[in-house]
C-alpha positions as CSV (number, residue, x, y, z in Angstrom):
1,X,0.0,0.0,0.0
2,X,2.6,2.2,0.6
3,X,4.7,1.7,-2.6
4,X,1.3,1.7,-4.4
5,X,0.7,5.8,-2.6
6,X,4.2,6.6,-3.7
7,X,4.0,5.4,-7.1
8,X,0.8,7.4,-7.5
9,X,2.4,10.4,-6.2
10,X,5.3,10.0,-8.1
11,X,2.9,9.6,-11.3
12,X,1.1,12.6,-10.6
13,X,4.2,15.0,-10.2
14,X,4.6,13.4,-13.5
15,X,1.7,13.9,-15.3
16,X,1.5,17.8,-13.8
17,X,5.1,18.7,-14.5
18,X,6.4,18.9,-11.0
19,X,8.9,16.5,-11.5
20,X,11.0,17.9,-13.9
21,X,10.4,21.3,-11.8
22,X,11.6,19.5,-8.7
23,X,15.1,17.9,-10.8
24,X,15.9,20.9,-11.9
25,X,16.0,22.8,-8.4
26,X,17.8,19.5,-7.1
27,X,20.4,20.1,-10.2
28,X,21.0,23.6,-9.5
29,X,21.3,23.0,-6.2
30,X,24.2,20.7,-7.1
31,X,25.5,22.6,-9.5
32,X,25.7,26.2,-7.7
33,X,26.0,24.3,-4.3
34,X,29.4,22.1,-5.6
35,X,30.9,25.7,-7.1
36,X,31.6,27.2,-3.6
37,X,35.0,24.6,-3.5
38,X,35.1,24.9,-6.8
39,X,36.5,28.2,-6.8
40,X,38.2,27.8,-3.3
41,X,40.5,25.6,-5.6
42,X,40.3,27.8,-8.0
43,X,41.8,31.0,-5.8
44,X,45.1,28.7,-5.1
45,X,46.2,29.8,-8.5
46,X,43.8,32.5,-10.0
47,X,43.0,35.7,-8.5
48,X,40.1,36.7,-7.7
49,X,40.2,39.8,-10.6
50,X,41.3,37.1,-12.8
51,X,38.7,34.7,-12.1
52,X,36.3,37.2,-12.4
53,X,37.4,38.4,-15.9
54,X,37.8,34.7,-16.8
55,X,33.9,33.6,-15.8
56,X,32.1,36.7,-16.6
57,X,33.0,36.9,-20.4
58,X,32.7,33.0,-21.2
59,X,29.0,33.8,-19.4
60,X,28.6,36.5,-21.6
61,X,30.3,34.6,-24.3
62,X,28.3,31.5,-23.9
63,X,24.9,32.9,-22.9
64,X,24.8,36.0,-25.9
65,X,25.8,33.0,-28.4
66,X,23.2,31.0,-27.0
67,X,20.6,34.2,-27.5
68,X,21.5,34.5,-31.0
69,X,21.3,30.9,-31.6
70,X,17.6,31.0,-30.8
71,X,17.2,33.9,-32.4
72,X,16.6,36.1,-29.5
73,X,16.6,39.8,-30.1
74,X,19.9,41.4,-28.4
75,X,18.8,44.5,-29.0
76,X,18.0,46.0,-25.5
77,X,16.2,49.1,-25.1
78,X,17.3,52.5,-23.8
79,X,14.8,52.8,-20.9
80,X,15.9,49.1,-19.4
81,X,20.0,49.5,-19.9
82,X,19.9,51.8,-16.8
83,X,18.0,48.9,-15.0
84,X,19.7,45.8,-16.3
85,X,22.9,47.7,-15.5
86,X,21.9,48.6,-11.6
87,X,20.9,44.8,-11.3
88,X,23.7,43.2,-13.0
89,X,26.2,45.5,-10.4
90,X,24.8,44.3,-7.5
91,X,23.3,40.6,-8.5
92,X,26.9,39.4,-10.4
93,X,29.8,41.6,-9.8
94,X,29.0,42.5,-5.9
95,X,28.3,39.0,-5.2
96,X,30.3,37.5,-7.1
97,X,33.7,39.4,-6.6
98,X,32.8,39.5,-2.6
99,X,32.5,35.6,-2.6
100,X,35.8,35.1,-4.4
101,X,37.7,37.5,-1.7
102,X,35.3,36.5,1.1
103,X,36.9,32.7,0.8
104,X,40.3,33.9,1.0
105,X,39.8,35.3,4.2
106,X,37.9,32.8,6.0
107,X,36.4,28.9,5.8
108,X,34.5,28.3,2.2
109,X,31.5,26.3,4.5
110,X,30.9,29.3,6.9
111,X,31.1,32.0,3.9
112,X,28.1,29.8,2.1
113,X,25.9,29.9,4.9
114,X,26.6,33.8,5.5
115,X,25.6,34.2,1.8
116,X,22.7,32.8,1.7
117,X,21.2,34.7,4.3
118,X,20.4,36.7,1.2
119,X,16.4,35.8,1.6
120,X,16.0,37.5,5.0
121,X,18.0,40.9,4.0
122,X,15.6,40.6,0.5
123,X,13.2,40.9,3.1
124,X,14.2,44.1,5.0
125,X,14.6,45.5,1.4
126,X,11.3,45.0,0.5
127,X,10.1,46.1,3.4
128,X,11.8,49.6,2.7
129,X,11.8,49.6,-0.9
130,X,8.9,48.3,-2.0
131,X,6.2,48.9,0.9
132,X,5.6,45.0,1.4
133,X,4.7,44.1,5.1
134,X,6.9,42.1,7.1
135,X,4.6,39.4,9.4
136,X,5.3,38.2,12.8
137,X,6.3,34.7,11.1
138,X,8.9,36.8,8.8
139,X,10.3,39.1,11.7
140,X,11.1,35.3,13.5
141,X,12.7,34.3,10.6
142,X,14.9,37.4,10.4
143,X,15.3,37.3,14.0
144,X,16.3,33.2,13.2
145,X,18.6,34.4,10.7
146,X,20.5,36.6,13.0
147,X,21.2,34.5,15.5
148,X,22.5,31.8,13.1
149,X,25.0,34.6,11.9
150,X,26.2,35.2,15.5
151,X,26.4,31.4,16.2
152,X,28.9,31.3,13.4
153,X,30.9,34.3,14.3
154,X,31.2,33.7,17.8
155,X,33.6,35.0,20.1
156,X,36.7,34.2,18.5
157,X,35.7,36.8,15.6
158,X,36.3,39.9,18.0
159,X,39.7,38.6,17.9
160,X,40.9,40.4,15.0
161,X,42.6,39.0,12.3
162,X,42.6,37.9,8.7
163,X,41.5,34.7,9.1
164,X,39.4,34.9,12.7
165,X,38.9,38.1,12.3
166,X,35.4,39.9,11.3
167,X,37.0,40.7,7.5
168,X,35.7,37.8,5.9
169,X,32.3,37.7,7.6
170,X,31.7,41.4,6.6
171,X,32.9,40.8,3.0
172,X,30.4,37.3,2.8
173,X,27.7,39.8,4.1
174,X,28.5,42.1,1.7
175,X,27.4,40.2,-0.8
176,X,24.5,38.5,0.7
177,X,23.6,42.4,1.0
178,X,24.6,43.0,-2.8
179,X,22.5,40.1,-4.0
180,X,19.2,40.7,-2.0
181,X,19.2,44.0,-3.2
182,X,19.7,43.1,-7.1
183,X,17.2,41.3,-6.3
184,X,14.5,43.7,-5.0
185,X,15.8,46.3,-8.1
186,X,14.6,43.5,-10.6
187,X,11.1,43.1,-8.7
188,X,11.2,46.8,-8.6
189,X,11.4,47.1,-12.1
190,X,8.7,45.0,-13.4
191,X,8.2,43.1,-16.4
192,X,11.4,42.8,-18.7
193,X,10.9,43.8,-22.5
194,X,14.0,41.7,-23.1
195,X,14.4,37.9,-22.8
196,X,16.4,36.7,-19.2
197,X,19.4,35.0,-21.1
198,X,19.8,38.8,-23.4
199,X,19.7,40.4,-20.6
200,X,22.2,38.6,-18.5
201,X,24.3,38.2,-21.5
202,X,24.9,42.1,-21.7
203,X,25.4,42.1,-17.3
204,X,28.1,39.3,-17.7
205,X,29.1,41.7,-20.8
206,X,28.9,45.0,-18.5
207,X,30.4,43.5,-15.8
208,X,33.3,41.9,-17.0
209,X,34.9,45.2,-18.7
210,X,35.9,46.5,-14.6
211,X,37.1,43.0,-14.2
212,X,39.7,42.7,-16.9
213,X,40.8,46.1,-16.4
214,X,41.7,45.3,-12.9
215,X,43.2,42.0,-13.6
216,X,45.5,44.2,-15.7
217,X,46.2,46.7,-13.4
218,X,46.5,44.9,-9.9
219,X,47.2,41.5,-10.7
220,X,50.4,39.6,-12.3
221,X,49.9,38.0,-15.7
222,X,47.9,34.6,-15.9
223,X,50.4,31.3,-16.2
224,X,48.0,28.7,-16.8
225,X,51.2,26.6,-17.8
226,X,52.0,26.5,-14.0
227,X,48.4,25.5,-13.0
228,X,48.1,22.8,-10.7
229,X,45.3,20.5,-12.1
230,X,43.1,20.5,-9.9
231,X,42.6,24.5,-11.0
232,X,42.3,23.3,-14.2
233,X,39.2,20.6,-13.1
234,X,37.5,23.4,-10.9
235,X,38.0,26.2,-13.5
236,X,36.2,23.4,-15.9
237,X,33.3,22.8,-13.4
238,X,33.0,26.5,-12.6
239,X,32.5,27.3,-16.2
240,X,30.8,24.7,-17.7
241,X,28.2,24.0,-14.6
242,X,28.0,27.1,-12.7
243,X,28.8,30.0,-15.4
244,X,26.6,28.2,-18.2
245,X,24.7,24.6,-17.8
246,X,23.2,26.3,-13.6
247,X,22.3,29.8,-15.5
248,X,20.2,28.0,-17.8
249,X,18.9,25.6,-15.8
250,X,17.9,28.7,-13.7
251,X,16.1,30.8,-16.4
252,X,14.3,27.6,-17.2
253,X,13.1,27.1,-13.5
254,X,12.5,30.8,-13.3
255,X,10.1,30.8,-15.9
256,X,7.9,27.9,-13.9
257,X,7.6,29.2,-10.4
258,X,6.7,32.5,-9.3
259,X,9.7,34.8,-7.5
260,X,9.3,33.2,-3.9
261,X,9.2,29.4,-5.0
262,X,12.2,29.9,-7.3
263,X,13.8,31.7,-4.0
264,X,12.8,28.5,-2.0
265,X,14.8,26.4,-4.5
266,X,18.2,28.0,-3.2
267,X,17.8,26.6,0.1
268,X,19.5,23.3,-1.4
269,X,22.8,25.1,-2.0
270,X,24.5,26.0,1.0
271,X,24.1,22.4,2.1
272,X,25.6,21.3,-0.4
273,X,28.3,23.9,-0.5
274,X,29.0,23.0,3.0
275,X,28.8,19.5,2.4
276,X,31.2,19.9,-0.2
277,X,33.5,22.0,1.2
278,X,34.0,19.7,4.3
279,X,34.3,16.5,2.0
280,X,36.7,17.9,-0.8
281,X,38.6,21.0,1.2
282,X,38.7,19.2,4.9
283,X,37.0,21.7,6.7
284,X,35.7,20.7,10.0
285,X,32.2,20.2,10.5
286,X,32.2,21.9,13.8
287,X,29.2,22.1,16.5
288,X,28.8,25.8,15.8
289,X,28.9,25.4,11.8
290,X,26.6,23.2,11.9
291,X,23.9,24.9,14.3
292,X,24.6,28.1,12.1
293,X,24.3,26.1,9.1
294,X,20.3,25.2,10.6
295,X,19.1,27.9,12.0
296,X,20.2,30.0,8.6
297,X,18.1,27.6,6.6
298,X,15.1,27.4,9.4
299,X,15.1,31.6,8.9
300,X,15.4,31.1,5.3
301,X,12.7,28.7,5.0
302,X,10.3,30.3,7.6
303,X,10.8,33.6,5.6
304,X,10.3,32.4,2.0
305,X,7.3,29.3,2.9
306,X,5.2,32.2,4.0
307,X,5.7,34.9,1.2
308,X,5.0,31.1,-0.9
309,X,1.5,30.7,0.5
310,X,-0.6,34.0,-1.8
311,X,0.8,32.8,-5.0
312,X,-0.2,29.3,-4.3
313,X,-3.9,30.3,-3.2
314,X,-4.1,32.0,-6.4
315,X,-3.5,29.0,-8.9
């Protein structure tokens, strides 16, 4: 009876389209969640400007060529470049420059769970940006989310220090910061005119011309002849499955779920970036990291569950 129940379940997720819905959140999550030691390898070799140059103009490369192929119009309008440019500064290059410089400076298992706090500062932003009431089940998540952050600092961040220090935390909340509020400029907005993959084509696009002209100012010239190869396998995986394959797999998801289930579907990735991290870089699954680790995904869920509920209702 109970293999019978499943099997109907399972046949219904099917038949409605669920499924596939539900593989692709579990192969983002894998993806994006498996890139946080992916580019802690990375950083042995390549700097973070570097990186950054690297990854941003493949995506804009790959994702632009992938645009045309469909035969997307690239043209973007003159009222949206101010917009895709505010939300490309704050959603990729904040982010993702804080992330790479965030790692150097502290574990890569605690910086994922600091980042992905993003939900709960989305939140606040909303809240003051967009006039959208906070409940009493939201202010306990935020309130969750905070004490996660302090279980993970702890006292031995009041140290001081590069590596114990508070530098690395502030740079990791940084970008959670950065992110949530790309992310409340793009509900701001509205509707797009321009297709997702155009328009985050031309953000990799605007976003990598800073990059390389840092790399060339501040950082030596790239060897890859002296790359150790595992930089060679991570570069590979942050490329091919984060830059390109996840992005895709995103805007597909995107397009299926309203803005607070596709926000739900992130909740996979800092367990597996911590999960990873532990497994391929030996960091230590302490008591603390792993309380932090819960109660930043119990404030995450509690936060995005409830803002899930209207849209449901409504279908």
């Amino acid at each position: 009876m109970i293999f019978s129940g499943i099997e109907r379940h399972f046949t219904q997720l099917r038949d409605s389209g669920q499924l596939s819905t539900i593989l692709l959140i579990v192969t983002i999550g894998l993806f994006w969640g498996g890139n946080w030691p992916a580019v802690r390898f990375i950083l042995v070799d390549i700097p973070p400007f570097t990186l950054r140059s690297i990854g941003f103009t493949t995506g804009a490369v790959l994702l632009l060529s992938w645009a045309r192929w469909r035969r997307l119009p690239l043209a973007v309008s003159s009222k949206e470049w101010p917009w895709l440019a505010a939300t490309g500064l704050f959603t990729i290059l904040g982010f993702n420059l804080a992330t790479a410089f965030g790692q150097l400076h502290m574990p890569t298992s605690q910086a994922a769970i600091i980042a992905f706090s993003m939900p709960c500062w989305a939140l606040l932003l909303g809240w003051w940006l967009l006039g959208q009431r906070i409940t009493k089940r939201q202010w306990l998540g935020l309130a969750c989310g905070q004490v996660g952050l302090l279980v993970l600092l702890g006292p031995s961040a009041l140290s001081g220090g590069s590596q114990q220090g508070l530098i690395g935390p502030l740079i990791m909340l940084g970008a959670a910061l950065s992110w949530a509020l790309g992310t409340v400029l793009i509900k701001l907005r509205g509707g797009w005119e321009s297709h997702a993959v155009v328009i985050t084509g031309w953000q990799f696009v605007l976003c990598a011309i800073p990059m390389i002209i840092m790399m060339i100012a501040l950082e030596p010239m790239a060897r890859p002849s002296v790359w150790q190869t595992s930089t060679w396998l991570a570069l590979g995986y942050h490329l091919l499955f984060s830059i390109t394959l996840a992005q895709m797999l995103w805007f597909m998801n995107v397009n299926r779920l309203t803005i607070a289930q596709a926000t739900i579907s992130t909740l996979i990735i800092p367990t597996v970036g911590v999960s990873s991290a532990i497994m391929l870089l030996g960091e230590p699954l302490s008591p603390r990291v792993f309380i932090a680790l819960l109660l930043t995904l119990a404030a995450v869920a509690i936060v995005m569950l409830k803002r899930a509920a209207p849209a449901s209702s409504t279908q």
